[in-house]
Backbone and ligand atoms as CSV (ligand in chain L), in Angstrom:
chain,resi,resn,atom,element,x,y,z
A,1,UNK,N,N,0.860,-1.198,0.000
A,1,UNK,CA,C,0.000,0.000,0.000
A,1,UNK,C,C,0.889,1.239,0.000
A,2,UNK,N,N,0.852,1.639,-1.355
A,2,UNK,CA,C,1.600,2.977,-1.085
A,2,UNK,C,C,0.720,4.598,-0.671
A,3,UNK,N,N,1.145,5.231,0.198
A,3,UNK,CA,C,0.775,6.287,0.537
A,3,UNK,C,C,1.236,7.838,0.018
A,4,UNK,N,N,0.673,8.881,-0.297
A,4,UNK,CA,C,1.696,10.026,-0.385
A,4,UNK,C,C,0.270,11.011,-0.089
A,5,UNK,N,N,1.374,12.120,0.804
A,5,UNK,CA,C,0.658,13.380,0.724
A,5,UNK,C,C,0.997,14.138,0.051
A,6,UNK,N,N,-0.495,14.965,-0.325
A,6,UNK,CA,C,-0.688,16.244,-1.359
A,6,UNK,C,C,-0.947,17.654,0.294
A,7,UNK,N,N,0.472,17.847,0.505
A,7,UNK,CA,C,0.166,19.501,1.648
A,7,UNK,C,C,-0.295,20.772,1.102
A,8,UNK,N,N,-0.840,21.693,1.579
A,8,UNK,CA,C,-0.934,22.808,0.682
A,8,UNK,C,C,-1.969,23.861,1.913
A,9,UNK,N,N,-2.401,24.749,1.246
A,9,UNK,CA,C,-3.297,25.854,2.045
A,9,UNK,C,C,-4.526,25.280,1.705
A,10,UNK,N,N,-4.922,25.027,0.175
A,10,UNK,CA,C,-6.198,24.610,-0.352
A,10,UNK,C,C,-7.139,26.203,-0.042
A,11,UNK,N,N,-6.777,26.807,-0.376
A,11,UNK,CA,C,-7.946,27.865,0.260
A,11,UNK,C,C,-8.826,28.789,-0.911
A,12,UNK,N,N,-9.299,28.666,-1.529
A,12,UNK,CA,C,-9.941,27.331,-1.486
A,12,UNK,C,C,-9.479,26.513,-2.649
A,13,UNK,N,N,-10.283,24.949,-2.603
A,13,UNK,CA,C,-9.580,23.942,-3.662
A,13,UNK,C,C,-9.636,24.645,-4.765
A,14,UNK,N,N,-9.006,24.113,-5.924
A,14,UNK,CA,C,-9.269,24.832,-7.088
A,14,UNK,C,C,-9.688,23.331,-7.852
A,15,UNK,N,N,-10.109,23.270,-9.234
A,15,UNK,CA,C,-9.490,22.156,-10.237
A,15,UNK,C,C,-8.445,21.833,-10.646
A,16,UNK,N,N,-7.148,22.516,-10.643
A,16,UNK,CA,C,-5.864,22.443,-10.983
A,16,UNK,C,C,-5.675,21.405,-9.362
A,17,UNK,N,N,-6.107,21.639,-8.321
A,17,UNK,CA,C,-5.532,20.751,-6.634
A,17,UNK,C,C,-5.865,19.117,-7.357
A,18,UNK,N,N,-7.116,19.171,-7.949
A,18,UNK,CA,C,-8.037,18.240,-7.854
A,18,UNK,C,C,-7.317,17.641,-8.987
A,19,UNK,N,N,-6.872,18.090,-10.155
A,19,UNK,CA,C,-6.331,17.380,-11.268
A,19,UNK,C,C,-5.069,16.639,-10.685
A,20,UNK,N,N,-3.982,17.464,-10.125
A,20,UNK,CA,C,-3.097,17.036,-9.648
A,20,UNK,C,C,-3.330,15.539,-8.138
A,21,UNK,N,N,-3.976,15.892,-7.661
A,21,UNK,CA,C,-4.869,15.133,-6.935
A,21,UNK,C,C,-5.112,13.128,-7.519
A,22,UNK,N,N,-5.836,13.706,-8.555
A,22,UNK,CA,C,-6.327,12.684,-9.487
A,22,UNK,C,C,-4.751,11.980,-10.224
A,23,UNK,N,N,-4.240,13.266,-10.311
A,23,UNK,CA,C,-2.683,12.125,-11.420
A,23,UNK,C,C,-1.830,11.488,-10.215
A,24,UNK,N,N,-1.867,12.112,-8.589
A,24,UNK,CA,C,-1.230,10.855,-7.621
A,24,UNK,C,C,-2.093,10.195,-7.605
A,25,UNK,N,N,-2.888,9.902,-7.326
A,25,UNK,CA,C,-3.844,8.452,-7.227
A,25,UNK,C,C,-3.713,7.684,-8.170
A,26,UNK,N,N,-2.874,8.024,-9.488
A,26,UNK,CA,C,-2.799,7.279,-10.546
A,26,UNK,C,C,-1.973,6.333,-10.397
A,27,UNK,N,N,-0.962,6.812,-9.505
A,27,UNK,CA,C,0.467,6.253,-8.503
A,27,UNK,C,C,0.767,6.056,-7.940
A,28,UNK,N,N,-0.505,6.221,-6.962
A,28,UNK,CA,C,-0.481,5.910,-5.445
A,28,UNK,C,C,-1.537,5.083,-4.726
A,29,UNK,N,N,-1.608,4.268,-4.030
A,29,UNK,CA,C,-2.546,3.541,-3.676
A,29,UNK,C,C,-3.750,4.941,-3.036
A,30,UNK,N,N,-3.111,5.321,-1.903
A,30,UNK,CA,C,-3.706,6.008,-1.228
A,30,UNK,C,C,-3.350,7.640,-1.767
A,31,UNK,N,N,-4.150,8.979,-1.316
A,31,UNK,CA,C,-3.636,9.877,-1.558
A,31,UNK,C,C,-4.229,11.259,-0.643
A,32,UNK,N,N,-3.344,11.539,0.653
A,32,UNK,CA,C,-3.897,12.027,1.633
A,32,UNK,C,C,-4.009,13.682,1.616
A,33,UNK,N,N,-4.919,14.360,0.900
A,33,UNK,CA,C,-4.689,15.485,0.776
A,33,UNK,C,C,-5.023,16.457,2.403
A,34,UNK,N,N,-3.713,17.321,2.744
A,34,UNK,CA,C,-4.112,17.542,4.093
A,34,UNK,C,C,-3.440,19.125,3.996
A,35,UNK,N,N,-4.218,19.832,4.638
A,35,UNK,CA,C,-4.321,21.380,4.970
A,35,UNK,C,C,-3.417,21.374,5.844
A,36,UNK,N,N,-2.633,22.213,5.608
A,36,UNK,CA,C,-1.385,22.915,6.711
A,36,UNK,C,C,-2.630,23.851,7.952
A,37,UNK,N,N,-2.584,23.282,8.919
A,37,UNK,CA,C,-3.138,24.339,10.129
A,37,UNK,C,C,-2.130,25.910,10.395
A,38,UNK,N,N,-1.258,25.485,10.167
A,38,UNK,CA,C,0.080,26.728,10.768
A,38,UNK,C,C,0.394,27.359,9.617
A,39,UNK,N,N,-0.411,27.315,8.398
A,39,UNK,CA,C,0.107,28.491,6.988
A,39,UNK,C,C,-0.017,29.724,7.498
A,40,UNK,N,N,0.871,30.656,7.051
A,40,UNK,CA,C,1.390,32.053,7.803
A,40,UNK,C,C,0.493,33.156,7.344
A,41,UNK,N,N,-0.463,32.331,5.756
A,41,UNK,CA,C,-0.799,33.372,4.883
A,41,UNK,C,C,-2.314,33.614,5.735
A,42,UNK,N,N,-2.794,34.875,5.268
A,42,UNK,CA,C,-4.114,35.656,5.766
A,42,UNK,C,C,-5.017,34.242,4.939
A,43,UNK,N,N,-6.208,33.254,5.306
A,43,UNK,CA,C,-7.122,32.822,4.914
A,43,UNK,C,C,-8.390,33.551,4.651
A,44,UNK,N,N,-8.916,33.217,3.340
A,44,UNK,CA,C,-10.461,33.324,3.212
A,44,UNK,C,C,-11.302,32.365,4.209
A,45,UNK,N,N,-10.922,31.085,4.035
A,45,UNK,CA,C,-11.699,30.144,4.615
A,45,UNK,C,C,-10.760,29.500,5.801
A,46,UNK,N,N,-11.309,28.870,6.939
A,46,UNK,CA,C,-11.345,28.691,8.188
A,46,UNK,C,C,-10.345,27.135,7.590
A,47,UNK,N,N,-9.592,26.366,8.307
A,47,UNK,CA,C,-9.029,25.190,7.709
A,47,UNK,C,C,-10.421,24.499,8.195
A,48,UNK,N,N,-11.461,24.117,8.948
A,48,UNK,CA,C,-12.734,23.799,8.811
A,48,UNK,C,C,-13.468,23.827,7.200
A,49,UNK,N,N,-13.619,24.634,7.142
A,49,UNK,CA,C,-13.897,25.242,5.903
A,49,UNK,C,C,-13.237,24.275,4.716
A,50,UNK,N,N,-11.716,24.668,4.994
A,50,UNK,CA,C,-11.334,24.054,3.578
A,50,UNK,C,C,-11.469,23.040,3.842
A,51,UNK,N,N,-11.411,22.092,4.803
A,51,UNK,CA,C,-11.340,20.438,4.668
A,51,UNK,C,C,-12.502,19.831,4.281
A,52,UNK,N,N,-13.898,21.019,4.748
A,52,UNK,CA,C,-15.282,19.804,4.382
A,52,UNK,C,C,-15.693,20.672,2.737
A,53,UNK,N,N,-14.722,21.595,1.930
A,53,UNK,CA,C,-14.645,21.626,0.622
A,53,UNK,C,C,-14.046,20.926,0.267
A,54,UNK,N,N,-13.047,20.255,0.456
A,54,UNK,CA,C,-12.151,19.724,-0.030
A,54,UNK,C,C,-13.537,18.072,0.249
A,55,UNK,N,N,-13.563,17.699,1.268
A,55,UNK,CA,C,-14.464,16.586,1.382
A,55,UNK,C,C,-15.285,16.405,0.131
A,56,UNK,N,N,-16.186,17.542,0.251
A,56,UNK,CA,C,-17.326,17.225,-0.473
A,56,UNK,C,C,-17.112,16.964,-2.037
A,57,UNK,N,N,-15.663,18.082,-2.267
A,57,UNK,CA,C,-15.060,17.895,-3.771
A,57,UNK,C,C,-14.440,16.304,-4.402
A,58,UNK,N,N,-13.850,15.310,-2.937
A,58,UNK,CA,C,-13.099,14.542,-3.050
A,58,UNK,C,C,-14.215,13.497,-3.416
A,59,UNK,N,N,-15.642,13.514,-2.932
A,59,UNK,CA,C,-16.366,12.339,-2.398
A,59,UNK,C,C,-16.333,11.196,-3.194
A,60,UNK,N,N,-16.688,11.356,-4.351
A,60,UNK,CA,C,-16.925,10.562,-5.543
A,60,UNK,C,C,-15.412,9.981,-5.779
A,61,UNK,N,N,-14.208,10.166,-5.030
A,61,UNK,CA,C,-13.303,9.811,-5.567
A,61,UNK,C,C,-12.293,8.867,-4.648
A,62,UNK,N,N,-12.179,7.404,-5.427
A,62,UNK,CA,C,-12.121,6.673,-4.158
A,62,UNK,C,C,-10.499,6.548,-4.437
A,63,UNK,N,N,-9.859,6.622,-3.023
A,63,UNK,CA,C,-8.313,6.744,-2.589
A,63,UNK,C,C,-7.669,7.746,-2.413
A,64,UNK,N,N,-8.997,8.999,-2.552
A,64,UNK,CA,C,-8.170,10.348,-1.784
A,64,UNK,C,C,-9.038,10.359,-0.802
A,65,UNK,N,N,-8.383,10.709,0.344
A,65,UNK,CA,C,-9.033,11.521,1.383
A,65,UNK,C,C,-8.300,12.720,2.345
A,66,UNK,N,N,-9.001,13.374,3.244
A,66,UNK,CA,C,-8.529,14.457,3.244
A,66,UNK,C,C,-8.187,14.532,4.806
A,67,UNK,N,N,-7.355,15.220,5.428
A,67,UNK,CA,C,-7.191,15.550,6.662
A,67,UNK,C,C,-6.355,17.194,6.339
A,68,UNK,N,N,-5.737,17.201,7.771
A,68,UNK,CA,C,-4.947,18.389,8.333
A,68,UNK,C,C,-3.583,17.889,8.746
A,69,UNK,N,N,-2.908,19.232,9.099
A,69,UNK,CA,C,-1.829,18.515,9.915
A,69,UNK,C,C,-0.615,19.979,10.063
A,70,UNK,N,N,-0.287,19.798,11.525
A,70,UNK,CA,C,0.075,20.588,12.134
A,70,UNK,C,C,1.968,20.064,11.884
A,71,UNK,N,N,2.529,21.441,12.033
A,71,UNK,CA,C,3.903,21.424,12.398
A,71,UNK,C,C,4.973,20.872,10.938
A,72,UNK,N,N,5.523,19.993,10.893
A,72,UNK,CA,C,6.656,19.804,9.737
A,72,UNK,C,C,5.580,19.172,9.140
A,73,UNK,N,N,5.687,18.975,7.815
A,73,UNK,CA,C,5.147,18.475,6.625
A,73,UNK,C,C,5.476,16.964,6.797
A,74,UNK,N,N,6.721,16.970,7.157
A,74,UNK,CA,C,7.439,15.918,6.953
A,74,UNK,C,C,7.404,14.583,8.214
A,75,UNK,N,N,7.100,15.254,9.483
A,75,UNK,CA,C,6.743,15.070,10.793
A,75,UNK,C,C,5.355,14.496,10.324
A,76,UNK,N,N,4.460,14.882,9.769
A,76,UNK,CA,C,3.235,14.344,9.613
A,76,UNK,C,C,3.037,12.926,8.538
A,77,UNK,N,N,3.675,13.583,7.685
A,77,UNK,CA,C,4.315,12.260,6.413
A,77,UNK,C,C,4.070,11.070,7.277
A,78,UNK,N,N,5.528,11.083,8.113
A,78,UNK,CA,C,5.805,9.587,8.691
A,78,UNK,C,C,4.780,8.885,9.461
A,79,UNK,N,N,4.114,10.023,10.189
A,79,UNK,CA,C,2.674,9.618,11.029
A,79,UNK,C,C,1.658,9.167,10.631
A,80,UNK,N,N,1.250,9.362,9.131
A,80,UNK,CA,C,0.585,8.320,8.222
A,80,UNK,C,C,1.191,7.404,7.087
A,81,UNK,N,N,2.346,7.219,7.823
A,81,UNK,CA,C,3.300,6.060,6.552
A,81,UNK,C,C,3.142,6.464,5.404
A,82,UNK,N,N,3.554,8.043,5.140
A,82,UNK,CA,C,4.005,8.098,3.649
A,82,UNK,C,C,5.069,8.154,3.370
A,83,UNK,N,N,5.549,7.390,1.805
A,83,UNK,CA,C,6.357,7.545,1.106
A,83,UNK,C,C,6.964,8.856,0.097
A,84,UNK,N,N,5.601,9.568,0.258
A,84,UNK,CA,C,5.887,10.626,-0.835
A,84,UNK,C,C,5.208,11.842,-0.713
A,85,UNK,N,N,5.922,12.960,-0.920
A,85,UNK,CA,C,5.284,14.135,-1.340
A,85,UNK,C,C,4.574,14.638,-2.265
A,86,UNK,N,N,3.478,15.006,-2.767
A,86,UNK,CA,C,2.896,15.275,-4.167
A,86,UNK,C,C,3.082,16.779,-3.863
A,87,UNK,N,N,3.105,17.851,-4.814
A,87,UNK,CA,C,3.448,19.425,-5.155
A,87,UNK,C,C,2.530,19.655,-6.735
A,88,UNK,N,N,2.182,20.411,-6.802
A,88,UNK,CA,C,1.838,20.590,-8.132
A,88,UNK,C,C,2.860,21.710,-8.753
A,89,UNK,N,N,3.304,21.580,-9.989
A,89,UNK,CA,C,3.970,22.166,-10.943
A,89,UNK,C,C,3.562,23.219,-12.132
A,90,UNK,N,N,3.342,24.422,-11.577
A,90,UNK,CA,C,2.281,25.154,-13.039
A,90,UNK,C,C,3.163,25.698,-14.127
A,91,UNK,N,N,4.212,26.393,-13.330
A,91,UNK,CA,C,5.028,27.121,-14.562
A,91,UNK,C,C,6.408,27.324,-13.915
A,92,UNK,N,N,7.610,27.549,-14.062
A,92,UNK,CA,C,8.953,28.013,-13.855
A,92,UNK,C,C,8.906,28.597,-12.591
A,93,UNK,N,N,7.820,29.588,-12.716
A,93,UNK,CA,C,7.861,30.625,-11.230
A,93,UNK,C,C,7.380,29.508,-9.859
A,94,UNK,N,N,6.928,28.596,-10.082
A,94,UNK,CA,C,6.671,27.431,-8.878
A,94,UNK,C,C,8.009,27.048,-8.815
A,95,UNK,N,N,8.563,26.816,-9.351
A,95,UNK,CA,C,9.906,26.078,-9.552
A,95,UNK,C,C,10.715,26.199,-8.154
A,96,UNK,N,N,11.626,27.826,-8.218
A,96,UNK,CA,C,12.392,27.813,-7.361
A,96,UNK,C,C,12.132,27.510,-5.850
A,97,UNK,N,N,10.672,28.077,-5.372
A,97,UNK,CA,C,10.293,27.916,-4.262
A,97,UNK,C,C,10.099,26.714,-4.224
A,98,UNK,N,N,9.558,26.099,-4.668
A,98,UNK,CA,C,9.053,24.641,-4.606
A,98,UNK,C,C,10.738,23.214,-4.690
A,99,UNK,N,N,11.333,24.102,-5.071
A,99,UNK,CA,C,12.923,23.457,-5.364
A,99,UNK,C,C,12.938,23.119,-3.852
A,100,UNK,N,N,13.704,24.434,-3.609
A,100,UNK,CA,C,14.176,25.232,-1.969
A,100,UNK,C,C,13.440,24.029,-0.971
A,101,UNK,N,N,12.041,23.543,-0.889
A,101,UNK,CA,C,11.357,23.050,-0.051
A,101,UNK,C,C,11.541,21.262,-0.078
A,102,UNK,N,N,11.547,21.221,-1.535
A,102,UNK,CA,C,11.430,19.759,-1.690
A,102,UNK,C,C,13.096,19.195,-1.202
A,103,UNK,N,N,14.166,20.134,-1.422
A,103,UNK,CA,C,15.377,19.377,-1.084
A,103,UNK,C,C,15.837,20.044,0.544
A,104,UNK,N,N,15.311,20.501,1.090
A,104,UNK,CA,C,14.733,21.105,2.720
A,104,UNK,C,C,14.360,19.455,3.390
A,105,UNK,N,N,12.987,19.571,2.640
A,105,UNK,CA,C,12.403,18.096,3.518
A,105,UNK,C,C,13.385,16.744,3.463
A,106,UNK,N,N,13.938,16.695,2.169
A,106,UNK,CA,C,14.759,15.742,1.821
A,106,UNK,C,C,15.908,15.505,2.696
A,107,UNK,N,N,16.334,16.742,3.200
A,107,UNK,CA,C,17.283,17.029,4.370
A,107,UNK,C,C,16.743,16.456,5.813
A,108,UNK,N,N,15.542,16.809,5.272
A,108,UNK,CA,C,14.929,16.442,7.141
A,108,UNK,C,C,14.595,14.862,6.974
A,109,UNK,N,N,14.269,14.834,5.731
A,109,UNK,CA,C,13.682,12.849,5.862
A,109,UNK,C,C,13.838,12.147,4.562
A,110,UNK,N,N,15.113,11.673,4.481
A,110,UNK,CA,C,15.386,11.601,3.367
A,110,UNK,C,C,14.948,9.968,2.730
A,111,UNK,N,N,14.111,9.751,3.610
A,111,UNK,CA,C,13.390,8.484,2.997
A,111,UNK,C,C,12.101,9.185,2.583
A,112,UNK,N,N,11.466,10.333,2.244
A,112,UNK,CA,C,10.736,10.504,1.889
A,112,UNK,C,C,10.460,11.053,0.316
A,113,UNK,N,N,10.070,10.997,-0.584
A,113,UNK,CA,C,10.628,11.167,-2.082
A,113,UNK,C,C,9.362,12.199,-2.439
A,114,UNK,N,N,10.086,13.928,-3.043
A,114,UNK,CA,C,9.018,14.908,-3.572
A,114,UNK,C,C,8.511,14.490,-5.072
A,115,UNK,N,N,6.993,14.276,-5.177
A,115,UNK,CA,C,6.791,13.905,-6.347
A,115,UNK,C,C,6.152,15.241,-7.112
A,116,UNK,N,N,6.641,15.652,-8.117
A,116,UNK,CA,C,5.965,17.243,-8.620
A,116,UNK,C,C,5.085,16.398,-10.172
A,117,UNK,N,N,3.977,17.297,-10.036
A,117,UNK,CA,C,3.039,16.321,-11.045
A,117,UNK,C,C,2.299,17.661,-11.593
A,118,UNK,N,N,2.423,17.557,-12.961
A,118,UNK,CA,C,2.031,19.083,-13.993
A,118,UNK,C,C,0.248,18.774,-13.917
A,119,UNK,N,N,-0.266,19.788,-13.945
A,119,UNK,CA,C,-1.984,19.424,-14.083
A,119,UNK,C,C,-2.269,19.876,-15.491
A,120,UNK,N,N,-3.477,19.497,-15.601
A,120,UNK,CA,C,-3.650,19.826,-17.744
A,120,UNK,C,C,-3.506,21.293,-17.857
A,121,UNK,N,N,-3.056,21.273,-19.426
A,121,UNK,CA,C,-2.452,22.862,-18.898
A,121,UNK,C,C,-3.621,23.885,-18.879
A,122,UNK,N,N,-4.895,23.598,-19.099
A,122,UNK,CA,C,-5.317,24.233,-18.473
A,122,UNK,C,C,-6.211,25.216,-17.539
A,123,UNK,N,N,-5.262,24.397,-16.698
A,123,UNK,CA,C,-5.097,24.904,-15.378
A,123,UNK,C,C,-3.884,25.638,-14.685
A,124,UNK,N,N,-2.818,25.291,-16.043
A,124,UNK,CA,C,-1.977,26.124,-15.328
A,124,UNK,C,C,-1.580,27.426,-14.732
A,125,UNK,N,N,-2.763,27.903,-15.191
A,125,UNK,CA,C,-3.064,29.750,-14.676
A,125,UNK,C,C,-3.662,29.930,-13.225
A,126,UNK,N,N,-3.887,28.733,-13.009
A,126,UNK,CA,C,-4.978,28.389,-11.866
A,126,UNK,C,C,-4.519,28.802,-10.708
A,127,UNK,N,N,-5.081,29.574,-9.397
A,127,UNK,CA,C,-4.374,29.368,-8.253
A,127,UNK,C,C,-5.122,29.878,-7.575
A,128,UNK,N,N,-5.293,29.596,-5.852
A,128,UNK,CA,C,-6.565,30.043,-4.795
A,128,UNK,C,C,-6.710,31.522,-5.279
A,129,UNK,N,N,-5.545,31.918,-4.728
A,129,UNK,CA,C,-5.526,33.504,-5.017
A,129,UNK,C,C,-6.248,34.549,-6.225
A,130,UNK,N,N,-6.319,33.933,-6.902
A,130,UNK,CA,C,-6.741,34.367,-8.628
A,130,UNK,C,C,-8.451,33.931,-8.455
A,131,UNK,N,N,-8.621,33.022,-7.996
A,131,UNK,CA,C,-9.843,32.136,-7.800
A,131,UNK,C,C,-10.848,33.541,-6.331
A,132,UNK,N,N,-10.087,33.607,-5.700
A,132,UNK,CA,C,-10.334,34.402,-4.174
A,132,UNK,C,C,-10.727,35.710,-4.792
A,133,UNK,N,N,-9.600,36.244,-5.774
A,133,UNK,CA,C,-10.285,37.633,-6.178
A,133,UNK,C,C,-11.295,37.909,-7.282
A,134,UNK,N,N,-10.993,36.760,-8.209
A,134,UNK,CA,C,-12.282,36.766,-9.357
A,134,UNK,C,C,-13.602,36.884,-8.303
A,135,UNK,N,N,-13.466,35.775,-6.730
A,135,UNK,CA,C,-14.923,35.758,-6.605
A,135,UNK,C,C,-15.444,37.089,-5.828
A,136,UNK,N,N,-14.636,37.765,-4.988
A,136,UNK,CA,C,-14.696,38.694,-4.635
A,136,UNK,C,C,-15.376,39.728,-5.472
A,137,UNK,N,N,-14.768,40.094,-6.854
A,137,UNK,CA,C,-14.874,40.892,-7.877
A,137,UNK,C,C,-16.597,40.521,-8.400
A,138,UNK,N,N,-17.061,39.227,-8.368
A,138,UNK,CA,C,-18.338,38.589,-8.092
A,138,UNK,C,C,-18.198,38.183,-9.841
A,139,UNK,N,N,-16.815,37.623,-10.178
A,139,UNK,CA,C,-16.784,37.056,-11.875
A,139,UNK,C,C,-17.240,36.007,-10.991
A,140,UNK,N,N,-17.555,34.880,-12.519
A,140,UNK,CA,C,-18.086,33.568,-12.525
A,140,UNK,C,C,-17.068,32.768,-12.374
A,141,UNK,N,N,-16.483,31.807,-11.703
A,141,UNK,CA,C,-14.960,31.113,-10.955
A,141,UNK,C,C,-15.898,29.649,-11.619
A,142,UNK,N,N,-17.224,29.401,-12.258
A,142,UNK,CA,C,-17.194,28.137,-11.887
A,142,UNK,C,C,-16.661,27.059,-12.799
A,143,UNK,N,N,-16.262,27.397,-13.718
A,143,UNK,CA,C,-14.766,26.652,-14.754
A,143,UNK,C,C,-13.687,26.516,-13.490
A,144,UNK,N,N,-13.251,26.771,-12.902
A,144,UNK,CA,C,-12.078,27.538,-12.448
A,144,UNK,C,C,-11.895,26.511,-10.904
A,145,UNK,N,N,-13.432,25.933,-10.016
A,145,UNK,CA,C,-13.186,25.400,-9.080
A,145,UNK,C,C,-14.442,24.431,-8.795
A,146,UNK,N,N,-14.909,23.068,-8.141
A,146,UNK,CA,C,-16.002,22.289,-7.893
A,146,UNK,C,C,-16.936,23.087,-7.639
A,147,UNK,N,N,-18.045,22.637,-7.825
A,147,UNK,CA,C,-19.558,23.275,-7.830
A,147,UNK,C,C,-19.343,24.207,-6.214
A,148,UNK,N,N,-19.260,22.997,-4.957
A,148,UNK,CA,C,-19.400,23.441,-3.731
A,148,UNK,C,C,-18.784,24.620,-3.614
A,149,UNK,N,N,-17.414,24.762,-4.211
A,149,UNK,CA,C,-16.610,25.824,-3.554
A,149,UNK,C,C,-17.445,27.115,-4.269
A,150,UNK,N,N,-17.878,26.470,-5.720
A,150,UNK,CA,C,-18.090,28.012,-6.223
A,150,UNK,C,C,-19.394,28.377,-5.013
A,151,UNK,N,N,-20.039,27.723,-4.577
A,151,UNK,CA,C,-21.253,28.112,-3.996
A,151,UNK,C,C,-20.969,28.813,-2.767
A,152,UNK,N,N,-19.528,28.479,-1.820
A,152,UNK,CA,C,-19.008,28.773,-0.598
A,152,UNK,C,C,-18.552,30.477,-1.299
A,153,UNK,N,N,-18.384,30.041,-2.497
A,153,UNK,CA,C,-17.584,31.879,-2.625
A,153,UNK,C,C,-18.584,32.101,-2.677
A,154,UNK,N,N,-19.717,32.660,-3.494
A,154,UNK,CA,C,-20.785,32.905,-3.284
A,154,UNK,C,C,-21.194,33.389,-2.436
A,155,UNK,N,N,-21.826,32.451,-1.524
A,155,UNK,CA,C,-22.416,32.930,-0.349
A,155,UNK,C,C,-21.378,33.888,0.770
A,156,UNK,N,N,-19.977,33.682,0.623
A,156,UNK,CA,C,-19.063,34.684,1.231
A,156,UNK,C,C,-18.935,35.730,0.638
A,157,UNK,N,N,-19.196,36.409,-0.481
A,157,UNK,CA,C,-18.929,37.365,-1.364
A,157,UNK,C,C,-20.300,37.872,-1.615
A,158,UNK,N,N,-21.508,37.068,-1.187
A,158,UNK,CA,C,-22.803,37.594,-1.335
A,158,UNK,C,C,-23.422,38.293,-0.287
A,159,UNK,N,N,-22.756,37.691,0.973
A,159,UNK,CA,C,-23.689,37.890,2.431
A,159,UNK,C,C,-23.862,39.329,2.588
A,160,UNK,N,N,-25.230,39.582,3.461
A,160,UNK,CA,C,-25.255,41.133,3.632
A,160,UNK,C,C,-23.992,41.762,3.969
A,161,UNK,N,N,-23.799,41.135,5.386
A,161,UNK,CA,C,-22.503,42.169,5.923
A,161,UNK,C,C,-21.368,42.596,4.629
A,162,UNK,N,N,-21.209,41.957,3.850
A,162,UNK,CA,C,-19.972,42.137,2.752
A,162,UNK,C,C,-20.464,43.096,1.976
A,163,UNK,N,N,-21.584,43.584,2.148
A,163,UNK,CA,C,-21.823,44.628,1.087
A,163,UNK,C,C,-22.291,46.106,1.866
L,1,ADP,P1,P,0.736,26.318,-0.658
L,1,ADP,O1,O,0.321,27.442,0.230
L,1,ADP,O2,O,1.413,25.211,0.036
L,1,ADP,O3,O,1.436,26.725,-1.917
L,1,ADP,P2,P,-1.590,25.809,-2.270
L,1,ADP,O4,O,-2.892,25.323,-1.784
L,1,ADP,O5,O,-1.560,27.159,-2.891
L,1,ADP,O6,O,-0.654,25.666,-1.033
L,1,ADP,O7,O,-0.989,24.783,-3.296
L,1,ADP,C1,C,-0.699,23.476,-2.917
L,1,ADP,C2,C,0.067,22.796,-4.030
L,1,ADP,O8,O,-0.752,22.726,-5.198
L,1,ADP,C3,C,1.343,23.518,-4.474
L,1,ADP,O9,O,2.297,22.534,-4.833
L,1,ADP,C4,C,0.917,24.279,-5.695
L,1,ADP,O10,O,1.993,24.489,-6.576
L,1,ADP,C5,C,-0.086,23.318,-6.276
L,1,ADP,N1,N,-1.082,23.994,-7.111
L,1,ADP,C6,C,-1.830,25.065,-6.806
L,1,ADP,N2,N,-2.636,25.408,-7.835
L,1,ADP,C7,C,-2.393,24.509,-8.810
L,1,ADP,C8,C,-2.872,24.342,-10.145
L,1,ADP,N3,N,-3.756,25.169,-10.690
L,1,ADP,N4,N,-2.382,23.316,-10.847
L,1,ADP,C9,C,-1.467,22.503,-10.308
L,1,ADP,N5,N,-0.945,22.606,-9.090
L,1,ADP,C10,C,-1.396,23.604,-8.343
């Protein structure tokens, strides 16, 4: 049974998470997509939030499932017997940062192997952030992310108080 986690903010999922998502499971028995609790960045959504989007997005899809996880990436890895890291890959500018991190962890656990996996391209424009302000702006995101989430922006970008 091979295992690997997909870490990330997820805030919210996009289709580009979910594609990439779908190509580890192609390779992986299991495929544990799990929300960093301790991301430094300002959230739209609560890690509550993102995990039962991420749920409801995953449902239909059998060998991902989703959790959290606090502290090293890598610290958590071993705590559900994974072998591997999944990262998604969009363009050059992911590159360096995503370099820097994958041979970081490798330092910290070097039985653990970063797997970087390109999503169709496209999606490669894709990212929470871009997704967060289209919905804000109140464009139509729903190419762009699962039904649920578009409905969560929605109703966050619709509610009285926001206006
Ligand atoms: P983080 O804050 O860790 O970068 P994100 O949720 O933004 O978390 O992204 C998690 C992972 O998914 C990263 O490896 C990122 O490069 C990848 N990713 C994000 N958007 C896409 C996309 N549209 N296509 C493929 N990979 C993506």
């Amino acid at each position: 049974m091979t295992i690997a986690v997909y870490p990330g903010s997820f805030d919210p999922v996009t289709n580009g998470h979910i594609d990439v998502a779908c190509r580890a499971r192609e390779i992986f028995d299991e495929v544990i997509i799990s929300v960093a609790r301790n991301g430094s960045k300002q959230a739209l959504f609560s890690v509550d939030e993102r995990v039962q989007l991420l749920e409801a997005a995953v449902a239909a899809m059998p060998g991902i499932r989703v959790d959290t996880f606090d502290g090293l990436t890598v610290d958590y890895a071993r705590t559900v017997d994974a072998t591997a890291l999944v990262r998604g890959l969009r363009a050059v500018s992911d590159f360096e940062y995503e370099f820097q991190i994958a041979l970081m962890n490798r330092k910290l656990a070097p039985e653990l192997e970063t797997v970087f996996l390109m999503p169709n391209e496209k999606y490669t424009y894709l990212s929470s952030s871009i997704v967060r302000e289209l919905a804000r702006l109140h464009t139509d995101v729903s190419e762009f992310v699962p039904d649920v989430v578009m409905h969560a922006l929605r109703t966050r970008f619709d509610a009285p108080s926001d206006k």
